[in-house]
C-alpha positions as CSV (number, residue, x, y, z in Angstrom):
1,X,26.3,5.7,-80.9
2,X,26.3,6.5,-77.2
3,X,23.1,7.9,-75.2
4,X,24.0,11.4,-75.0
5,X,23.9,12.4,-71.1
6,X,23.5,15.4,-68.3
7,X,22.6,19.1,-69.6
8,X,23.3,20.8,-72.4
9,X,22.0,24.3,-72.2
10,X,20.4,26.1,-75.5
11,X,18.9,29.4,-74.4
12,X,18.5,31.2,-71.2
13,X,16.2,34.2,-70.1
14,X,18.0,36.4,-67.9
15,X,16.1,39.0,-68.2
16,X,13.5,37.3,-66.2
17,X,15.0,37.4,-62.9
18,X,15.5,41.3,-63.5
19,X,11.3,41.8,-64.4
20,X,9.9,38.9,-62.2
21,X,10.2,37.9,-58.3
22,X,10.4,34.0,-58.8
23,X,8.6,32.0,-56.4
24,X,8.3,28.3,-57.8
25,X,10.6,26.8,-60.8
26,X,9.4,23.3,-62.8
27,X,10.8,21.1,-65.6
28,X,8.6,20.2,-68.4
29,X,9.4,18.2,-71.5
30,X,8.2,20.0,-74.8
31,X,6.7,18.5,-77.4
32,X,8.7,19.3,-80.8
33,X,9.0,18.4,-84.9
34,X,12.4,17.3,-86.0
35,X,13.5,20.2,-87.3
36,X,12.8,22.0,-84.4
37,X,15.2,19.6,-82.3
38,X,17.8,20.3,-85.1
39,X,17.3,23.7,-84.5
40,X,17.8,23.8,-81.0
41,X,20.6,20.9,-80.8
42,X,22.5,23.9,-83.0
43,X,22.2,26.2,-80.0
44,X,19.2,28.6,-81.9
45,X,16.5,29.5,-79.8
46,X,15.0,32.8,-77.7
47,X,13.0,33.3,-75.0
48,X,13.1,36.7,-74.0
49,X,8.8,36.6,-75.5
50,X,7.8,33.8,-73.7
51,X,5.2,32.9,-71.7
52,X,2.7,29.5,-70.8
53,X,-0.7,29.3,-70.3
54,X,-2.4,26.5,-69.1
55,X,-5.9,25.5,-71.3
56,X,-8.2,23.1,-70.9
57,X,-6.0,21.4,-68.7
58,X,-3.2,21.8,-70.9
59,X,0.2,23.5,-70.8
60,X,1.4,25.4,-74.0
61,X,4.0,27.6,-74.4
62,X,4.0,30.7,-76.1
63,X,5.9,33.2,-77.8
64,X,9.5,31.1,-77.5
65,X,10.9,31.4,-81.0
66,X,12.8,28.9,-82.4
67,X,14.6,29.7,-85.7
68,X,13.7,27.3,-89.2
69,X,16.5,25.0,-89.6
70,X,18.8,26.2,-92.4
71,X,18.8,22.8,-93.7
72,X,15.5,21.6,-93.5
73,X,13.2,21.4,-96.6
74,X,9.7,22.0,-96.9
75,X,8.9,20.1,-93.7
76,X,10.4,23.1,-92.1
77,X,8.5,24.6,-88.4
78,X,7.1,27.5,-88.3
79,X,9.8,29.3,-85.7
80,X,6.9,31.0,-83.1
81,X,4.2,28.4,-83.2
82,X,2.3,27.5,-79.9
83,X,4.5,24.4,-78.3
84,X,2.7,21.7,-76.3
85,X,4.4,20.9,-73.1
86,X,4.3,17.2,-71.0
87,X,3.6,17.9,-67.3
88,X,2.1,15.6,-64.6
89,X,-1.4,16.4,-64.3
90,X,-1.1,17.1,-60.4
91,X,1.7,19.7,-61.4
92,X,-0.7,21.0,-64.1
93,X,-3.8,21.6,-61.3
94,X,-0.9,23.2,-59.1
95,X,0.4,25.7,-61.5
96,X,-3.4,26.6,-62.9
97,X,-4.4,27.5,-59.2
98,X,-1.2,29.5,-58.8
99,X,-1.9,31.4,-61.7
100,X,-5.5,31.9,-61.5
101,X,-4.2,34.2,-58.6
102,X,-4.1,38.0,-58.9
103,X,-0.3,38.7,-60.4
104,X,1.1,35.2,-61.3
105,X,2.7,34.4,-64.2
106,X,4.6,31.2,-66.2
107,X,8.0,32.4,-67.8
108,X,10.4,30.0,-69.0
109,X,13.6,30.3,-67.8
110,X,16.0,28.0,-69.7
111,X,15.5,26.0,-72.0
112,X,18.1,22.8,-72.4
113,X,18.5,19.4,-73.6
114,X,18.9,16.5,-70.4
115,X,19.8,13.0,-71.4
116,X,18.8,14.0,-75.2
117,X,15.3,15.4,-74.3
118,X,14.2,19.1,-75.2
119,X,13.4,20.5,-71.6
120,X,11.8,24.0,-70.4
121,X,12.8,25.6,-66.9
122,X,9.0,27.8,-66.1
123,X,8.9,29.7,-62.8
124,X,5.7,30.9,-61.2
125,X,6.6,34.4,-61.6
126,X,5.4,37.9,-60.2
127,X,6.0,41.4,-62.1
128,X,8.5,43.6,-60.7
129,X,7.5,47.0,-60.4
130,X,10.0,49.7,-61.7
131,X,10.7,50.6,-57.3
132,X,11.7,46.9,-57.5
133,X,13.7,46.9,-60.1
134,X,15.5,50.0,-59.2
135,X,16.2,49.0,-55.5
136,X,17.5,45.4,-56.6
137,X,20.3,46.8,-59.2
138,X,21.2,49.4,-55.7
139,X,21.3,46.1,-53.3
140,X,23.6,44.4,-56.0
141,X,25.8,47.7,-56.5
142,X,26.3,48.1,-52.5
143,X,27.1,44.4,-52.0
144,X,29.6,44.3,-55.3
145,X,31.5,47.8,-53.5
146,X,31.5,45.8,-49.9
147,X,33.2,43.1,-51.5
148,X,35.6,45.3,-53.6
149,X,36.6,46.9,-50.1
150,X,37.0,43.9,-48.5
151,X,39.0,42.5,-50.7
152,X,41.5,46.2,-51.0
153,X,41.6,45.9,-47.5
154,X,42.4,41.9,-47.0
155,X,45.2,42.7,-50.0
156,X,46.7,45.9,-47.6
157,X,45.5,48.4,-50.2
158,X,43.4,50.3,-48.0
């Protein structure tokens, strides 16, 4: 059987880009049981939850829920347990010092199988507040008008 290759994308958080300001992204490997891979490789998983904290010089995630395998026996996962992730430790010592700031947050962003490893997409994220929030969805309205203008006018509706 041949290596399976690129990206194969499981779940995605898009919620996160609407409640966060995203200042740094990273790619961790997770460490998972078997029916957990099953799981995922079935396109079951959720991060809307999520988050990471880094402990004792450690990365876990938290909160990301992974549904039992509907096959699986006794040796089933439990589907919100605390996940260990594989960082470098110099990426580890960055994102702990970012954090330890006033505001920061790790939010995973996507989570995806490359060349047939579980992967997890975290930003270093900082909260929207509900001004934010409002002023980005008027920004994304005016721009999606300009362009319905410009294109009624490059057609000769206008």
């Amino acid at each position: 059987m041949p290596k399976e290759q690129g990206r194969k994308l499981v779940a995605q958080n898009r919620k996160a880009r609407y409640d966060y300001h995203i200042d740094d992204t990273v790619e961790a490997g997770l460490v998972l049981v078997g029916t957990e891979v099953k799981s995922l490789r079935a396109g079951r998983a959720t991060l809307v939850d999520g988050f990471a904290e880094i402990t004792n010089g450690e990365a876990f995630l938290h909160g990301v829920h992974i549904p039992e395998y509907t096959q699986g026996t006794w040796t089933n996962h439990e589907p919100r347990r605390v996940r260990k992730m594989l960082l470098n430790r110099h990426e580890i010592d960055k994102l702990e010092s970012r954090v330890n700031e006033r505001g920061y947050t790790l939010i995973p962003i996507s989570l995806y199988f490359k060349d047939g490893r579980a992967k997890v997409e975290l930003a270093l994220a900082r909260g929207k507040k509900t001004y934010d929030k409002r002023h980005a969805l008027a920004a994304k309205q005016a721009n999606r008008e300009k362009q319905q203008a410009l294109g009624r006018q490059l057609k000769g509706m206008d």
